[in-house]
Kinemage of the C-alpha trace (Angstrom):
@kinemage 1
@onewidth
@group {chain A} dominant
@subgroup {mainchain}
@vectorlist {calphas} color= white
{ca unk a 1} P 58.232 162.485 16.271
{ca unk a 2} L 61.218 160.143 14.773
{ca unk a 3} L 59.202 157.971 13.093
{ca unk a 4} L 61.018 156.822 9.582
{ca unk a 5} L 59.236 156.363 6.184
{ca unk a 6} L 59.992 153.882 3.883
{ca unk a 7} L 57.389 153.881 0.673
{ca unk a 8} L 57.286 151.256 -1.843
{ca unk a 9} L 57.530 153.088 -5.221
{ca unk a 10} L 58.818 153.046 -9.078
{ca unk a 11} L 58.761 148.891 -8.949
{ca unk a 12} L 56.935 148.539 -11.728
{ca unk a 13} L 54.904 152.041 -12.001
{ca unk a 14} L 56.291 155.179 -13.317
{ca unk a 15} L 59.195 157.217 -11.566
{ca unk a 16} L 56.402 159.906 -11.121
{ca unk a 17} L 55.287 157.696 -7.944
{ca unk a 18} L 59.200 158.100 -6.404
{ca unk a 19} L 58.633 161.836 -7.071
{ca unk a 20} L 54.838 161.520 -5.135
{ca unk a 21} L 56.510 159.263 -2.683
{ca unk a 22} L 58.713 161.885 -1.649
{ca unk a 23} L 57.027 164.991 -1.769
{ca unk a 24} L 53.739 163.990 -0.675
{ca unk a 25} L 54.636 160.895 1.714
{ca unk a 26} L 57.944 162.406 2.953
{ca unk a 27} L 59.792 159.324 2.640
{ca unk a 28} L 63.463 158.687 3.795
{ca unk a 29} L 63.578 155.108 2.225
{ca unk a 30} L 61.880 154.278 -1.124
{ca unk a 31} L 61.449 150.243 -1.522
{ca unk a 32} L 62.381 149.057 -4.924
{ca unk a 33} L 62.389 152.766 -6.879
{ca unk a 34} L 63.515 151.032 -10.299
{ca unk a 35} L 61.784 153.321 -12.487
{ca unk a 36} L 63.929 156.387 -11.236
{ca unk a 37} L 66.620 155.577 -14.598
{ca unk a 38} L 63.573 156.768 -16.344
{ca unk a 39} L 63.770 159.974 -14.803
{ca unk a 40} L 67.342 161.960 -14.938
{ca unk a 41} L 65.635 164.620 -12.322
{ca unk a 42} L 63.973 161.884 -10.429
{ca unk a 43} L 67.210 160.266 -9.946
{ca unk a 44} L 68.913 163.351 -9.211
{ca unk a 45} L 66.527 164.105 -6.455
{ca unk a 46} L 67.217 160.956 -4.803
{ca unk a 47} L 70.827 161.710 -4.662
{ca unk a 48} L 70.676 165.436 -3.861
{ca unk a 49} L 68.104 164.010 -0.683
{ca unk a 50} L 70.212 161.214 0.406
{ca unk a 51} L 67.571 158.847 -0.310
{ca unk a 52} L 68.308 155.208 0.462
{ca unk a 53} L 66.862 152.450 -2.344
{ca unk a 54} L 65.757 149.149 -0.672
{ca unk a 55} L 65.929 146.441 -3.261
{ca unk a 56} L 66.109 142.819 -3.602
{ca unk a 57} L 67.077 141.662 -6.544
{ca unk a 58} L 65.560 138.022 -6.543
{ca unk a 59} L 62.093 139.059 -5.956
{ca unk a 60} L 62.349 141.817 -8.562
{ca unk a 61} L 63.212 139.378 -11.187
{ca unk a 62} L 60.978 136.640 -9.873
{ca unk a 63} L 58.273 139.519 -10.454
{ca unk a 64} L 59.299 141.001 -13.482
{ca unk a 65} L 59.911 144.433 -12.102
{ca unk a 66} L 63.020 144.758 -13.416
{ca unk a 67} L 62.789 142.959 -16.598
{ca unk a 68} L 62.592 146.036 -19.020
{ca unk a 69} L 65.826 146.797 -17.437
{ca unk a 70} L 67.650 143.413 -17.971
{ca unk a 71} L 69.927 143.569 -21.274
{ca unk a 72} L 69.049 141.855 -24.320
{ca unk a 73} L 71.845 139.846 -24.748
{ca unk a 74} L 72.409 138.674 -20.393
{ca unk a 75} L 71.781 135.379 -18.833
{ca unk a 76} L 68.614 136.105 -17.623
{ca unk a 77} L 68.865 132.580 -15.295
């Protein structure tokens, strides 16, 4: 019916819930989807589908969802 799916996923859980996002929810759009680095065949599915990552990058720090990603050694401010 054209209707478009975007699914919040992999912010802070596991990149399992991109994979269930996908599969299960049929999304086109995945909202944040950090965790997919995790996953080499996670990440490889998003590319091989085409699969757009919405992310905004002050919230996600603001919220920690990206701090196990942040180096060591950056300005984190």
């Amino acid at each position: 019916r054209g209707i478009h799916r975007t699914v919040h996923a992999g912010e802070t859980g596991s990149a399992e819930s991109v994979r269930q996002a996908i599969e299960l929810c049929y999304a086109e759009r995945i909202g944040h989807g950090y965790a997919i680095i995790d996953d080499p065949q996670i990440y490889d599915l998003i590319q091989d589908k085409d699969i757009h990552l919405e992310c905004c990058l002050t919230s996600s720090i603001q919220t920690n969802a990206i701090g196990k990603y942040i180096p060591e050694d950056s300005e984190k401010e």
